[in-house]
C-alpha positions in Angstrom: 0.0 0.0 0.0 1.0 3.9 -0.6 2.3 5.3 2.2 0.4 8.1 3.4 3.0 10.7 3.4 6.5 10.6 1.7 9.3 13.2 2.0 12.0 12.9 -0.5 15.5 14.7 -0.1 13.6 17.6 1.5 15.7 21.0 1.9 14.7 24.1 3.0 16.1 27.3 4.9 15.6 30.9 5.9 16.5 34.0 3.8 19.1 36.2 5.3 21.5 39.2 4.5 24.0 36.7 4.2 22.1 34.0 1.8 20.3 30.7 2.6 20.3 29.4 5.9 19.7 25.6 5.6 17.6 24.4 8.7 16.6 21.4 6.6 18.7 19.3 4.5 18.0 16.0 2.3 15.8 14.3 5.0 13.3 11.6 4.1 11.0 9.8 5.4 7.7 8.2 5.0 4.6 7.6 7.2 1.7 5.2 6.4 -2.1 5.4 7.3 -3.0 4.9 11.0 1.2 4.8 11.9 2.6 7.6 13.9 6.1 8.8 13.8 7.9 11.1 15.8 10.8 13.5 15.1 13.0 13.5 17.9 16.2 15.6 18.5 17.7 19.0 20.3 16.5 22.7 20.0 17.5 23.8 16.7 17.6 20.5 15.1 15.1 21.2 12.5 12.2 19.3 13.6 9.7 22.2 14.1 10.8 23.9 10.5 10.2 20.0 8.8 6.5 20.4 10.6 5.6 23.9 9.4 7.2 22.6 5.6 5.0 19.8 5.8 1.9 22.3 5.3 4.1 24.8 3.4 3.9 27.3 6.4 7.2 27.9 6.1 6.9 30.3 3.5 4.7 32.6 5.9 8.4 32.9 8.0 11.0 33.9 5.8 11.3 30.5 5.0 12.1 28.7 1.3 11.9 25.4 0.2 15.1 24.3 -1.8 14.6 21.1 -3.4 12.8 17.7 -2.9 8.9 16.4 -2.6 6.1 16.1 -0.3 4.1 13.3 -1.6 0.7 13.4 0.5 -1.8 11.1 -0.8 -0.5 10.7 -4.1 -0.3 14.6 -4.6 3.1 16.7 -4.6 2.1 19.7 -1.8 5.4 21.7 -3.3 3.8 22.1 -6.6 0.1 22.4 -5.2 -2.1 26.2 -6.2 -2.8 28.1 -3.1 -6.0 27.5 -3.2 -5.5 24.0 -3.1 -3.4 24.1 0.2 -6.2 26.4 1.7 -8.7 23.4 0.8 -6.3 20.5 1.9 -4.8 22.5 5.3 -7.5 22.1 8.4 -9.4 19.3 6.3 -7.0 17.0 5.0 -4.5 17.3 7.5 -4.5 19.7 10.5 -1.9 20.6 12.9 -1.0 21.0 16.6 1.0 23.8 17.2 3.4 24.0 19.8 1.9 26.7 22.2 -2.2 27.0 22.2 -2.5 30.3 23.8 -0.4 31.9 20.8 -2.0 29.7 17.9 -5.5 30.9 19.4 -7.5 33.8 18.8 -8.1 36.0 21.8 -10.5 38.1 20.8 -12.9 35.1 19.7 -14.4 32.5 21.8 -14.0 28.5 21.6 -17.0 28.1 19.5 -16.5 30.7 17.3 -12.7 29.3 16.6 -13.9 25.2 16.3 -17.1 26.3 14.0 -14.5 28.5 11.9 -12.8 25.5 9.9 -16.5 23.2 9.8 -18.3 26.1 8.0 -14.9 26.2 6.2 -14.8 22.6 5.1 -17.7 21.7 5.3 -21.7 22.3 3.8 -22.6 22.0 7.8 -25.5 24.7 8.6 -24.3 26.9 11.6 -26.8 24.9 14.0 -24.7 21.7 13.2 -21.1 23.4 13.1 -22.1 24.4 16.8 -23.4 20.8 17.4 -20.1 19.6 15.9 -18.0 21.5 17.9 -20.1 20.4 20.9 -19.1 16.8 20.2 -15.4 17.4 19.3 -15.0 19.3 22.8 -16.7 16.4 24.4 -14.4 13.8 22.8 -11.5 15.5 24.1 -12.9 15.6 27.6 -13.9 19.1 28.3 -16.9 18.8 30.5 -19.7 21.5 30.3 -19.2 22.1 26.1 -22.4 24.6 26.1 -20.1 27.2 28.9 -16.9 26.0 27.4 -17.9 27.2 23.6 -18.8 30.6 24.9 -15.9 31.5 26.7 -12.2 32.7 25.8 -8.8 31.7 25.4 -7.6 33.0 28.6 -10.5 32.1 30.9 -9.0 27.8 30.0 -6.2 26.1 31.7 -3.6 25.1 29.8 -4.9 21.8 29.6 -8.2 22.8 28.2 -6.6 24.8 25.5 -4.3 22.3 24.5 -7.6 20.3 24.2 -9.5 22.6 22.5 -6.4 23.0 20.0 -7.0 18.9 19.5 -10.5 19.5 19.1 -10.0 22.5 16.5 -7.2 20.1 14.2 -9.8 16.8 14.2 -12.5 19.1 13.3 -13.1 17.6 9.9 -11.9 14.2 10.5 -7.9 14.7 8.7 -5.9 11.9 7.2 -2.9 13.4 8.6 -2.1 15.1 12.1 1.1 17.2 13.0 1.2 17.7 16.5 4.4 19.9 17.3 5.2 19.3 21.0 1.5 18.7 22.1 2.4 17.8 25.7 5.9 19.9 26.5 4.3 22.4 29.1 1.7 20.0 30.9 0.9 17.9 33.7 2.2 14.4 33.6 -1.3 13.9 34.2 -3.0 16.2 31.5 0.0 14.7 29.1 -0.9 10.8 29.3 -4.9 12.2 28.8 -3.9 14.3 25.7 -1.3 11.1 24.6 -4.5 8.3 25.2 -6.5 10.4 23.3 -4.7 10.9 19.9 -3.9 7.2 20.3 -7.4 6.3 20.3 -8.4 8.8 18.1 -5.4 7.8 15.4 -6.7 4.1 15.6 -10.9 5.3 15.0 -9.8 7.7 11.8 -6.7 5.3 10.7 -4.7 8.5 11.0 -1.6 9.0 10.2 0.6 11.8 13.2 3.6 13.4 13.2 4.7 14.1 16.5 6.9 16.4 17.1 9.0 15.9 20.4 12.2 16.3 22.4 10.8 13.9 25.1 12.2 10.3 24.6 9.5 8.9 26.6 6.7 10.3 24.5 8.2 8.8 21.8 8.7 5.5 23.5 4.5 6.0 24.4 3.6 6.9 21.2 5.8 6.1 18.0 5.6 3.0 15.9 8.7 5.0 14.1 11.4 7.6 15.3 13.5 10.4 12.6 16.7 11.2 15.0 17.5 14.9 13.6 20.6 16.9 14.5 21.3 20.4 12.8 19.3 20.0 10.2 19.9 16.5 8.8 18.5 12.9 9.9 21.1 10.9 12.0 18.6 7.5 12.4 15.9 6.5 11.7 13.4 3.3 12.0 11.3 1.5 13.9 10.6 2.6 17.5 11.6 -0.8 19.1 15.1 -0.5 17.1 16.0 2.6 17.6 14.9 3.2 21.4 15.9 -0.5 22.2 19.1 -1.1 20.3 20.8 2.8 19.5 23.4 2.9 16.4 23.8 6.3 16.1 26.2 7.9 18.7 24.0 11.2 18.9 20.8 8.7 19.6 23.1 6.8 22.5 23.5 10.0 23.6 20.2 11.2 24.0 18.6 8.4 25.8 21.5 8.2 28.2 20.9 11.6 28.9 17.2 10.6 30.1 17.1 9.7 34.0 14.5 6.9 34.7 13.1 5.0 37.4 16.2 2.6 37.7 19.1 5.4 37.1 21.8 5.5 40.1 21.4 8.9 42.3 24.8 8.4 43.4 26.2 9.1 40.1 26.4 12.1 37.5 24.1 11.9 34.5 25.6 11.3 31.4 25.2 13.9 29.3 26.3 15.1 25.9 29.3 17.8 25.7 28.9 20.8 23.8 25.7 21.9 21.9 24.7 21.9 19.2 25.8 24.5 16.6 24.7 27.3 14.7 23.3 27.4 11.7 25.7 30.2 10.7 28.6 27.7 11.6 27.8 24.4 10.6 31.0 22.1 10.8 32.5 20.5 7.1 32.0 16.5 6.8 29.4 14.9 9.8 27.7 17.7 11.8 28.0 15.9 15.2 31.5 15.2 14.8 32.6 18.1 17.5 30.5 16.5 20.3 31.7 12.5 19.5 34.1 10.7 20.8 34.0 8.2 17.7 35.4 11.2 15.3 37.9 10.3 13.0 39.7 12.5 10.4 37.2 10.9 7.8 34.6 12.3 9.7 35.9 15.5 10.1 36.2 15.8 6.2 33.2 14.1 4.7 29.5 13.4 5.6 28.5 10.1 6.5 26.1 8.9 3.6 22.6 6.6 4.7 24.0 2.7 5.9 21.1 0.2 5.6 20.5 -2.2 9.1 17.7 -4.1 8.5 14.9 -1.4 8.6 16.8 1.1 10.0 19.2 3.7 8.3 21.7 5.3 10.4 24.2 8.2 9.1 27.6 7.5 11.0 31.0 6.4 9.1 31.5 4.1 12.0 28.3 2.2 13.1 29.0 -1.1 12.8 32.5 -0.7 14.8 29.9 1.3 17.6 27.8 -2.0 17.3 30.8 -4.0 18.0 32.0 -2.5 20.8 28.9 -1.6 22.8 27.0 -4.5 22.0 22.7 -4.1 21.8 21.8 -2.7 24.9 21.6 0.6 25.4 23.2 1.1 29.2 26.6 -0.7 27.6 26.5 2.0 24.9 26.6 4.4 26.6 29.2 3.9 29.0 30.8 3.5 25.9 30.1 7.0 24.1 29.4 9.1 27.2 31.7 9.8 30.7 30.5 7.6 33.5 30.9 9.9 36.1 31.9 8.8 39.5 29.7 8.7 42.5 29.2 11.6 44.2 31.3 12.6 47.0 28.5 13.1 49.7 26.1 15.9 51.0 27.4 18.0 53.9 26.2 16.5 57.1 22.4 17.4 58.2 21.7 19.1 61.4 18.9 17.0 62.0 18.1 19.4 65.3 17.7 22.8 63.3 16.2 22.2 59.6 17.6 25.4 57.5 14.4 26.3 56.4 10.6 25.9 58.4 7.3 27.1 57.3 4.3 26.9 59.9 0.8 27.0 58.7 1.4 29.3 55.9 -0.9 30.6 53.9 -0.7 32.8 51.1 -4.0 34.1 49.5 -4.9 36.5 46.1 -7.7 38.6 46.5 -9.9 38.3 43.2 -10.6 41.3 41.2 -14.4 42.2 40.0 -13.0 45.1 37.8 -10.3 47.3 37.8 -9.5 48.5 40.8 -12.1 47.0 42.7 -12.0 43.6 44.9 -14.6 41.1 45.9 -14.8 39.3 49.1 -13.4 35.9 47.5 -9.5 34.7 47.5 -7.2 32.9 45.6 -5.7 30.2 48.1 -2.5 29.6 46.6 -0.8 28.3 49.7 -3.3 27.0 52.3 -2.5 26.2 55.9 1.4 24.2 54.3 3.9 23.3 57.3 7.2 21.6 56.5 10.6 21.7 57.2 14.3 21.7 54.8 17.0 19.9 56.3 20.8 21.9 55.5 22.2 20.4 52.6 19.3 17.8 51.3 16.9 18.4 48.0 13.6 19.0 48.6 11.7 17.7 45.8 8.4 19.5 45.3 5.4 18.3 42.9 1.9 18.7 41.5 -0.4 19.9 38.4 -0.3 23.3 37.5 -2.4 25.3 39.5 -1.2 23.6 43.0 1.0 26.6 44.9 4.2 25.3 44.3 5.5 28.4 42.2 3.6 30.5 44.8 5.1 28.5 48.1 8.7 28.7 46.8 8.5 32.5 46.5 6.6 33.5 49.3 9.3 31.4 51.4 11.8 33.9 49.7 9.5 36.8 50.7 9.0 37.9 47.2 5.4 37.4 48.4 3.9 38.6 51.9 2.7 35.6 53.4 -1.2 36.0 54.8 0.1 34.4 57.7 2.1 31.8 59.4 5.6 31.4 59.9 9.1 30.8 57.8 12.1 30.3 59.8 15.5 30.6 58.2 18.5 29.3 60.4 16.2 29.6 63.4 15.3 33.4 62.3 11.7 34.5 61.7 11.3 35.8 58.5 8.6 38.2 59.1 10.4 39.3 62.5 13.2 41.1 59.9 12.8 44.3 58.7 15.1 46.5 56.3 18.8 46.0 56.5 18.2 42.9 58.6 16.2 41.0 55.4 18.5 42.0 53.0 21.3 40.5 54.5 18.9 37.7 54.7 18.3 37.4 51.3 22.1 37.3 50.1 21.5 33.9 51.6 18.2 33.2 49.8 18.6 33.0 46.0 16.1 31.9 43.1 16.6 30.0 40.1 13.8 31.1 37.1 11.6 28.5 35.3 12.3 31.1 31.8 16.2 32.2 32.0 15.3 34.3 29.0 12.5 36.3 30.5 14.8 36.6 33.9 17.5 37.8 32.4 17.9 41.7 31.1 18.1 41.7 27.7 19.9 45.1 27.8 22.6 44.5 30.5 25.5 42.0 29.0 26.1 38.5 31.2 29.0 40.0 32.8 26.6 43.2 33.8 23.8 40.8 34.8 26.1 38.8 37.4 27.9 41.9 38.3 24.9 43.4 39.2 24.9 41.1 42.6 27.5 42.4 43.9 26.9 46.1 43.5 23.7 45.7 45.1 24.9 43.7 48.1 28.0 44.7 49.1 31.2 47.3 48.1 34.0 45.7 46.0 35.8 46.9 43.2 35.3 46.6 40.4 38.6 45.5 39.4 37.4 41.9 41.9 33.5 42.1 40.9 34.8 41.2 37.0 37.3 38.6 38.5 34.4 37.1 40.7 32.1 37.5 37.6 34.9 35.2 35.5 35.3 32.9 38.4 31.3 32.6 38.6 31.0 32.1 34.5 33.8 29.2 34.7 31.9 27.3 37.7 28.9 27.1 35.6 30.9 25.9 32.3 30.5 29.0 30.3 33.4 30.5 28.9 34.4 34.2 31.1 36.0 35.6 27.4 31.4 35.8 26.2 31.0 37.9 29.6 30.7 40.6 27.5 27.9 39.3 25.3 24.1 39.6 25.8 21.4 36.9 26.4 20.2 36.1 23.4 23.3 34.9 22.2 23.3 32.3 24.6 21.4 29.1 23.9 18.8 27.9 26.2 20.9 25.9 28.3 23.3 28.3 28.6 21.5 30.9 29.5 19.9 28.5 32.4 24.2 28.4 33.5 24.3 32.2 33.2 20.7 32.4 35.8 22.9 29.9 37.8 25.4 31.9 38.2 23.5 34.6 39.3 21.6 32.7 41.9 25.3 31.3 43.2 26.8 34.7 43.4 26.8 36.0 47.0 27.4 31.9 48.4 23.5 31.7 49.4 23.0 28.6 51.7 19.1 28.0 50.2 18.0 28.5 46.4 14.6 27.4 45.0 15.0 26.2 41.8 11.2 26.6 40.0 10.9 24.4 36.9 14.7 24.7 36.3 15.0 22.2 33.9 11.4 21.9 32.6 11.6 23.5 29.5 15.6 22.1 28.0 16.2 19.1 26.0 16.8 16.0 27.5 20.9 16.7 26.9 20.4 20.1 28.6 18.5 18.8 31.4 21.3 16.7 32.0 23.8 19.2 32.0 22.2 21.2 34.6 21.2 18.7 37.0 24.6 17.7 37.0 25.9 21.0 37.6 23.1 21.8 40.5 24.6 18.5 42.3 28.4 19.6 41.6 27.3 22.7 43.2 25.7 21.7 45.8 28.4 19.5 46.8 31.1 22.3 46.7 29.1 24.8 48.5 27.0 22.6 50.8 23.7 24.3 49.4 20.3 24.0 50.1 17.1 23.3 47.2 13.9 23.7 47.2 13.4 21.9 43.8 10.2 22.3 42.0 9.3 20.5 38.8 6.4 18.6 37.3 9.0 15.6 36.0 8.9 13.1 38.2 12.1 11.0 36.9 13.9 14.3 37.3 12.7 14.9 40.7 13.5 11.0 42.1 16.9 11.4 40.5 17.8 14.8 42.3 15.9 15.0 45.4 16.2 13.4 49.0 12.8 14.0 50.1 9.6 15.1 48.1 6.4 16.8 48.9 3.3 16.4 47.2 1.0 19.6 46.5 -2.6 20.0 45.6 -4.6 22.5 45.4 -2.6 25.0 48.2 -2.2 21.9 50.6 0.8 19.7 51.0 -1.2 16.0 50.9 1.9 13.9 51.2 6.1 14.2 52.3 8.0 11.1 52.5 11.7 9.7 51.6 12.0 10.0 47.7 12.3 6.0 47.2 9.7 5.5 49.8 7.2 7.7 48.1 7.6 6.4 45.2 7.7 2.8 45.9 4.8 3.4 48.9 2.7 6.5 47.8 0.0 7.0 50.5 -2.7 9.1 48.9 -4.8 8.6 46.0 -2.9 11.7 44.3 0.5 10.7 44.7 -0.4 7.3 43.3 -2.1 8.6 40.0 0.6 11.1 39.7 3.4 8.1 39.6 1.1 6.5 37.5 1.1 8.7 34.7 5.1 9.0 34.5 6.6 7.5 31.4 9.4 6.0 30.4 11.8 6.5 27.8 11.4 2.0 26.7 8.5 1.5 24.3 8.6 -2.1 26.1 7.0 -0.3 29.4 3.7 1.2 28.1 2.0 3.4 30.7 -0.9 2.7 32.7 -2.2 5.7 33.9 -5.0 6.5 36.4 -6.9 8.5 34.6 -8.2 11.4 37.4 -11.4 12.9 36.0 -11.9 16.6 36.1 -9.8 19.6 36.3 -8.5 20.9 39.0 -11.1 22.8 41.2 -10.6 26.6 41.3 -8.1 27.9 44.2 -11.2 30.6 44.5 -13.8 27.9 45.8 -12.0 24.8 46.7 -14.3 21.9 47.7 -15.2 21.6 51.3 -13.7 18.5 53.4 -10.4 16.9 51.8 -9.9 18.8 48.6 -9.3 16.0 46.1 -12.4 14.2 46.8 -13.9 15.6 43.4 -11.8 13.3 41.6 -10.7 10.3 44.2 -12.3 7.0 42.9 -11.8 6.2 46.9 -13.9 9.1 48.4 -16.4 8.5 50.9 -19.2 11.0 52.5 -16.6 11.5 55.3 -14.3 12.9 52.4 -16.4 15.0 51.6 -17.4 16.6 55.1 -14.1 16.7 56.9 -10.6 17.7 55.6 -8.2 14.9 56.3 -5.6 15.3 59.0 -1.9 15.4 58.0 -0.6 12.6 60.0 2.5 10.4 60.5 2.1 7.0 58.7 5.4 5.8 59.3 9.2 8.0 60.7 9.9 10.5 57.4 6.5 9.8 55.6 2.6 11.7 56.5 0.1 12.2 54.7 -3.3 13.6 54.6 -6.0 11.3 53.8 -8.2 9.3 55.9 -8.2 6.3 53.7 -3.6 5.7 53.6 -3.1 3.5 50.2 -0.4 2.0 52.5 -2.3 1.0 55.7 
């Protein structure tokens, strides 16, 4: 049978002053009907240009195509009218874009948006496009479609408009889906909803999806096969098993040893991959990944690796079969082969188990809820309700939940960047709201944050050097002869280079620019940082990077975290202890391995549930929690997850549990323990 989709020696770039820019070169690769296939590589790879190409959006960005064909369905869509692509784009095949809140209109409502492309596509009456769109936001598990369909953008979740986003793209039943990054800012829990549903969807329509991802364990969930792309060109590719199971390519090694699971040793660094990958106004002669392997020869320095043939796999690499060779087929031995193991670490400073560094009692931090302008109602947002726990010098605090939970708003308001409504945070025994003026801001040389967005923390206007500088002219008199040698010093520690000190932001890559906020946050030697979705946003080679460099850190300097994330694998590998958050309440705090081996409540447990893993042998099964989370405004009476528990009683319902000891290290508040 045809496949579905074919691309043939596609190449494409970006005009410039300075010529074509090739962010796509010569890649293939086919899809047939009801198969999904993922693209899978770094930032800057080329996989989101080789999505927008795919519906010749590129165009629309500067963007030219080069040479080569997109065969969809028999029809060339590089030599297709415009009027053509208008009638095959949202009906034939639709597409996912990577941020909902940008790709949807705010000044039109859900219904208006979803009716849009049936009246479009379709001879539907207006009466049925509504009726359609009622359905479609039904099948993608928004409750309440008559309110939903009348309301805007910005009054959803982040869920819901990735939903309605899904709902919009299978509006006319398309052959083809591109899904760029569907799941990269949600909830484990939202993610394994929005992955179930495109699988079942896929199998109903015999759809063919291109999913776009940097997250190996989507992949593993979802691909039947994976396109490993690095600057631009296709490294491997074949079927998911192969590739995930049995790596050839050293840049695909790379990646999935990059990826902590379940099973990876806490006592050792993650291997990562050195370097990063370059720039598209550098791109290095002969293989592109040649400066970041350790397989390089002179060969591969000189020319490009053309396409060798494995069995249904291709793989682009001068030297795979002498990898294969020496690493064997499973993945753990190739990497130790490609990659630094890195030795175990050297130990956490001892804890003072009698004084914790850091204490919060009963605090509670609430938003009051605007009715216009200027004017307030008698309702509140409670962020943080009635939390009390304690940080132990030197450990990891691992903290977790959906968006929506406090954790964000708990990590700043124990810095003071909020005023708590009340309770108590103790730092080294000291009262935080007992410290006024000069006495908090010497305080808070010892309290430092790391930013979710580096980008949008960092001045654009002030150079690196300026930015870190900046520290020390606020907190204490140097000059500033030793601020720029304390700057260097700070720039080295984090592994960038002190000679691009004098360089702004956004000539930093991502990761980098997460080393730079580092450095920041490390300047004045705090003793506590909160870390707030750190690593959420980097590829799975970044992410490495960093937590390695948070632990080397922490080791050095004997620091403190409060780290808050929504990956759990990254939060068992880094943390000591983890707390669980919903809905302003702590619910349950226990020994990493112990929670996660022996999770008490009901949330904890559907939370582990959905994590995935990067082995397509270990398909999730999720517990699929119904609902979204209630609103912070009017949280349900009793215990506050009872609206979604499949365990809730009437007592649930009337009184809010207490939060008790189960066992020494590990409470939790529900009246019904999973582990009792």
């Amino acid at each position: 049978m045809e496949p579905l989709l074919q691309v043939k020696n596609f190449t494409a770039g970006f005009l410039t002053d300075n010529g074509i820019l090739k962010a796509v070169d010569n890649i293939s690769f086919s899809l047939g009907r009801g198969e999904t296939v993922c693209i899978v590589g770094e930032s800057g790879s080329g996989k989101s240009v080789t999505s927008l190409s795919l519906l010749r959006l590129l165009e629309y960005e500067n963007g030219k195509v080069l040479d080569g064909e997109i065969i969809f369905d028999g029809k060339n869509l590089l030599e297709c009218k415009k009027e053509e692509l208008l009638r095959i784009r949202g009906k034939e095949i639709a597409m996912i874009f990577q941020e909902p809140m940008t790709a949807l209109n705010p000044v039109f409502t859900i219904g208006r948006q979803i009716t849009e492309a049936i009246l479009l596509h379709t001879d539907c009456s207006k009466a049925e496009a509504a009726e359609r769109a009622k359905e479609l936001l039904t099948l993608v598990g928004i409750s309440d479609p008559d309110m939903r369909l009348k309301q805007y953008p910005h009054e959803l979740s982040g869920g819901m408009r990735q939903r309605v986003m899904i709902a919009m793209a299978l509006a006319c039943n398309p052959k083809l889906l591109i899904a760029d990054e569907p799941t990269t800012a949600l909830d484990m829990t939202i993610q394994v909803q929005i992955l179930s549903l495109l699988k079942e969807i896929k199998e109903k329509l015999n759809m063919g999806i291109v999913l776009i991802t940097h997250d190996i364990s989507v992949a593993a969930e979802m691909a039947d096969q994976i396109v490993v792309m690095y600057a631009g060109k296709v490294m491997e590719a074949g079927s998911a098993l192969e590739i995930l199971t049995e790596p050839r390519h050293p840049y695909t090694i790379g990646l999935l040893a990059s990826v902590p699971t379940a099973s990876t040793d806490k006592t050792k660094r993650l291997k990562s991959i050195g370097g990063s990958i370059p720039s598209l106004f550098e791109m290095p002669k002969g293989c592109r990944f040649h400066t970041r392997c350790p397989f390089r020869t002179e060969r591969c320095m000189r020319e490009e690796p053309p396409f060798h043939t494995a069995g249904q796999r291709r793989i682009a690499c001068w030297h795979w079969d002498k990898i294969q060779k020496e690493t064997g087929s499973e993945t753990a031995a190739a990497a130790k082969a490609i990659l630094r193991m890195a030795p175990a670490g050297a130990g956490k400073p001892e804890e003072n188990a009698a004084l914790p560094l850091v204490e919060v009692k009963n605090l509670k931090k609430y938003f009051p809820v605007k009715k216009g302008l200027f004017k307030s109602s008698s309702a509140f947002v409670r962020a943080v309700d009635d939390v009390s726990f304690s940080i132990r010098e030197g450990e990891t605090f691992g903290l977790v939940g959906e968006s929506g939970s406090g954790k964000s708003t708990l990590g700043r308001t124990i810095l003071k960047l909020h005023e708590p409504t009340a309770g108590e945070i103790f730092f080294q025994g000291k009262n935080l709201s007992e410290q006024k003026g000069k006495a908090l801001r010497r305080i808070r040389k010892d309290m430092q944050l790391i930013f979710q967005d580096p980008f949008g923390s960092l001045n654009p206007r002030l150079t690196v050097g300026e930015i870190i500088a900046e520290m020390f002219r606020i907190h204490q008199a140097a000059e500033k002869r030793e601020i720029d040698a304390e700057v260097c010093r700070l720039l080295e520690m984090v592994g960038i280079d002190p000679n691009r000190r004098h360089l702004y932001p956004h000539e930093f890559s991502g990761g980098q620019r997460q080393r730079i906020g580092i450095a920041r946050a490390i300047a004045l030697n705090p003793k506590f940082i909160v870390a707030d979705e750190a690593v959420s946003a980097l590829d799975v080679s970044v992410q490495a990077q960093i937590l390695n460099l948070l632990k080397d850190l922490q080791e050095k300097m004997g620091l403190t975290y409060l780290f808050i994330a929504h990956g759990l694998n990254v939060v068992r590998y880094i943390s000591d202890r983890v707390g669980v958050m919903y809905l302003g309440s702590l619910v349950e705090i226990a020994e990493t391995e112990e929670l996660f081996s022996h999770p008490a409540h009901p949330y904890t447990k559907a939370l582990i549930s959905a994590n995935l893993e990067p082995d397509p042998r270990k398909k999730s099964s999720p517990i699929i929690l119904k609902g979204e989370i209630p609103s912070p405004s009017d949280p349900p009476k009793g215990c506050k997850f009872h609206t979604r528990c499949p365990f809730a009683t009437e007592k649930c319902k009337r009184e809010a549990p207490e939060f008790k000891q189960l066992a020494a290290g590990h409470s939790v508040a529900c009246h019904y323990p999973l582990s009792s």
